[in-house]
Structures are given as C-alpha cells and as structure tokens.
VMD Tcl script that draws the C-alpha trace (Angstrom):
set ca {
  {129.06 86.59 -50.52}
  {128.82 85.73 -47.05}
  {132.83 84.52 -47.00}
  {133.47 88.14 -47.87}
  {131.17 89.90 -45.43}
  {132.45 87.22 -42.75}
  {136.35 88.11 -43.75}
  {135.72 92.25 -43.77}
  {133.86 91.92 -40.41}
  {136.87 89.87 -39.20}
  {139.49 92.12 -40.63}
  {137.66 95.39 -39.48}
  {137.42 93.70 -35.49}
  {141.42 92.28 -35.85}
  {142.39 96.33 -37.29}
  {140.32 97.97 -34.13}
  {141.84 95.28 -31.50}
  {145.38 96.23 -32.82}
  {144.96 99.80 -33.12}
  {147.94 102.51 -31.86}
  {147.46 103.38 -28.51}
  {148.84 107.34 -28.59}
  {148.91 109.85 -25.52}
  {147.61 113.06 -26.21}
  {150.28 116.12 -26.28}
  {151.17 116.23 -22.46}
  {153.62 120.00 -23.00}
  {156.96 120.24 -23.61}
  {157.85 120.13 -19.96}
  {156.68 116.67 -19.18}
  {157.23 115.27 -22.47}
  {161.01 116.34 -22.42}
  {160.92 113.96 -18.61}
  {159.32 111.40 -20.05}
  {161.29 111.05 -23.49}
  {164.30 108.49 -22.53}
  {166.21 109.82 -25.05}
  {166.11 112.90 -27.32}
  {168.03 113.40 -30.65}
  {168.92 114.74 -33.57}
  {168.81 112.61 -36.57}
  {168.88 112.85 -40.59}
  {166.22 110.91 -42.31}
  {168.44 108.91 -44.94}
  {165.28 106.63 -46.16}
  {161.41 107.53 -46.63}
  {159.85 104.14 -47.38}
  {157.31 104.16 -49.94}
  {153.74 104.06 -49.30}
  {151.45 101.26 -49.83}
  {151.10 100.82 -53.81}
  {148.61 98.83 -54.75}
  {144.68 99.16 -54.01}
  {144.67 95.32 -52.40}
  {147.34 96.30 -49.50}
  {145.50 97.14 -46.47}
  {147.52 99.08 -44.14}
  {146.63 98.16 -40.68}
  {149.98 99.45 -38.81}
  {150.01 103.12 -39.42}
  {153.63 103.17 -37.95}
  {156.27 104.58 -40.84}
  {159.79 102.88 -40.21}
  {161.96 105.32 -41.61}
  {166.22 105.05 -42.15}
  {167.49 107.57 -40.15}
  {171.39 108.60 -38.82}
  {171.47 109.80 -35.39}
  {173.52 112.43 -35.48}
  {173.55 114.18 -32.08}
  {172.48 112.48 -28.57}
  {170.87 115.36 -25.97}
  {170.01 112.70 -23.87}
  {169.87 108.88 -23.44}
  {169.39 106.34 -21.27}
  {170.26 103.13 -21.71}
  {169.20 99.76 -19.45}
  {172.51 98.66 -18.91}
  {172.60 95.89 -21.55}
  {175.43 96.97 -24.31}
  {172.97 95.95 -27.52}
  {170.60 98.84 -25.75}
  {173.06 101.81 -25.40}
  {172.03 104.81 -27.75}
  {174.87 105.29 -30.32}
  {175.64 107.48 -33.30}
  {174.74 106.52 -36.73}
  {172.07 104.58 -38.44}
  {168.95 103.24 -36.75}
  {165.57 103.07 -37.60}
  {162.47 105.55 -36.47}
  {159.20 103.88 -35.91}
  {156.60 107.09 -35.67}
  {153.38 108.00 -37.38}
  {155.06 111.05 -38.38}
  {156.18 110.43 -42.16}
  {160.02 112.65 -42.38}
  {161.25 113.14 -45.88}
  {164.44 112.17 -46.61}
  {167.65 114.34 -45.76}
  {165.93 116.57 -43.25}
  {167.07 116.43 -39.37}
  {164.36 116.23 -36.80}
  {164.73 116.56 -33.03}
  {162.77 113.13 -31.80}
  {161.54 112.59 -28.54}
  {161.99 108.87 -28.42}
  {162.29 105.32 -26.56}
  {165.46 103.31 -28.05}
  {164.53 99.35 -27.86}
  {165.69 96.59 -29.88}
  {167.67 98.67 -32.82}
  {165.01 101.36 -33.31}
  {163.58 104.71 -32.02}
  {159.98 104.64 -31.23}
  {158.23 108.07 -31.29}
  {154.68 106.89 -32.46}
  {152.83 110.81 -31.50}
  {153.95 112.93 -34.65}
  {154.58 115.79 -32.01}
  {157.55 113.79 -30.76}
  {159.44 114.67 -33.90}
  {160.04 117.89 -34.78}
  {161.19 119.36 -38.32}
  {164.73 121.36 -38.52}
  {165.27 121.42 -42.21}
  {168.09 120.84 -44.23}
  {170.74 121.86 -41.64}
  {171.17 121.71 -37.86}
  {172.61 124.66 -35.57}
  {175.36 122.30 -33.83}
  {177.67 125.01 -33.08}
  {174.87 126.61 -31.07}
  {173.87 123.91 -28.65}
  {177.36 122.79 -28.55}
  {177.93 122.41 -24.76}
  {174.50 124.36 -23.06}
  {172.19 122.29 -20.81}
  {169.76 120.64 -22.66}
  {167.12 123.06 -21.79}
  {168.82 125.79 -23.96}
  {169.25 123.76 -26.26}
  {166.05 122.64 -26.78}
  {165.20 126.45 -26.93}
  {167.52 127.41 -29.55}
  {166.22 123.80 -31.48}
  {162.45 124.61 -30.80}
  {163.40 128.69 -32.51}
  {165.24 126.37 -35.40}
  {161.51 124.49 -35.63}
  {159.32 127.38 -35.81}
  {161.30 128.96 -38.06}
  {161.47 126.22 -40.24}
  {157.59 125.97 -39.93}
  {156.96 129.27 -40.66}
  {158.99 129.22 -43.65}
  {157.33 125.98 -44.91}
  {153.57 127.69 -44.25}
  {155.08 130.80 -46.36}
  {155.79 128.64 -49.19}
  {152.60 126.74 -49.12}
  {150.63 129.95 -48.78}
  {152.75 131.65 -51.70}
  {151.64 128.11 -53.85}
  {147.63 128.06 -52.24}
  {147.59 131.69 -53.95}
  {149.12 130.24 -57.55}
  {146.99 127.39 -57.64}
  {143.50 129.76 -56.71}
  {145.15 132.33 -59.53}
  {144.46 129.20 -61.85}
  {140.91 128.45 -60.66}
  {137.80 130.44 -62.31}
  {136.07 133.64 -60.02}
  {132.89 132.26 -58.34}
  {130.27 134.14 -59.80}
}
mol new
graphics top color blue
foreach p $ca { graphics top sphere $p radius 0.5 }
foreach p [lrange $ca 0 end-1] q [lrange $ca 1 end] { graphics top cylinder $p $q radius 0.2 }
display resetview
C-alpha cells in the first residue's frame, strides 16, 4: 500500500513539474508578429486517443499528420533542414483537428514539426479553402478574408449543434 501511495505521489509531482507552459490569448495583432510562420494545412491523420484505462496521459500535446498546403509566412534560421516547405509535416498543438479539414495555424517550425500548443493558434476552415481569394493580397487581407472563412465555418458548426441540442432535449421527458 505504501509503494502505491509513494508511486501516485511521485507520478502526480513528475505530471505538475512537466506541465504545458501556454500564454494566454495576446489578440490577433500581436499574435500574427509573434507567429514565425502562419499556414494553411489539411489534417491527413487524427491519432487516436489513449485506449486503455492504465495509459496515463501526461503530455496533453496531439501530434497530428497534416499537409501544408499554403505558406502566408515563414521564417526559416538559415539551416536548409529548417526551411518551411509544402507538404507533409506534423502539428504538435493541444487543439485536436479532425482529419481532412484545413486550419490556418499560427505556428513555430523546428525539427520536422509545427508547434502551436494554444488551441487559438489554429483556426478551423472546413472542408475547403478560399485560395483564389487570398491569392496574391498582403497577408493582412488575407487573414481577413481567412478569419470571415472561420467564423463562418463556426457559426455553421454552432447551427448544427444547436439544431442536434434541440433533437436530443425532444427525446428527454418534460420536467414536471
């Protein structure tokens, strides 16, 4: 009994002394300064979550497949295994994508990955992407007309969801 209370204590103190460090939102402004690169990528691989009741998941970072499929910006450090390129790569973020959506992702590229741990670094565009419209604008308009392609995405999504909330209460007995 003791070895187990001993091994939870130690596993609780090594989980909080590895923990995510994340910045809180800082607005679009600075975050779009601050992002080394921004993209637009296709997830082409969801991992699956953690199956069995004995896996403890201390890294809450998803690694997801994903295809970059348009660079808006990127900066590289000179080395040529660190320049952003199309095609696949790997997202580290704690924002879960499904598979064969694009995002926009505010990211850092370093060694063969994107890291965008904040979920508000990646943003949902659905099933297709508007490149004819950002084709050639300054990144600020097209991270306009991407941010529209979000919210209306979003609002779209919440639609649905509502439209299901309302089938599911149908189901449910009146409260009395």
């Amino acid at each position: 009994m003791r070895k187990l209370i001993v091994s939870v204590l130690l596993l609780t103190s090594v989980a909080t002394a590895i923990a995510l460090l994340t910045v809180s939102f800082p607005g679009w402004d600075q975050l779009t300064e601050g992002s080394p690169d921004i993209i637009i990528a296709r997830c082409t691989k969801t991992p699956l979550p953690v199956e069995t009741p004995y896996q403890i998941q201390i890294d809450l970072v998803v690694h997801s497949d994903i295809e970059v499929v348009s660079i808006l910006k990127g900066v590289t450090n000179g080395v040529a295994s660190e320049r952003l390129t199309l095609g696949p790569t790997v997202l580290r973020s704690m924002y879960w994508p499904r598979q064969g959506e694009y995002y926009l992702i505010f990211s850092s590229y370093h060694e063969g990955y994107h890291q965008a741990i904040e979920d508000y670094r990646v943003i949902p565009l659905g099933l297709r992407v508007p490149a004819d419209a950002i084709a050639g604008k300054p990144l600020d308009e097209q991270l306009q007309i991407l941010f529209k392609r979000g919210l209306f995405y979003l609002n779209r999504e919440i639609q649905k969801d509502e439209e299901e909330k309302q089938r599911l209460e149908s189901a449910l007995p009146k409260p009395k």
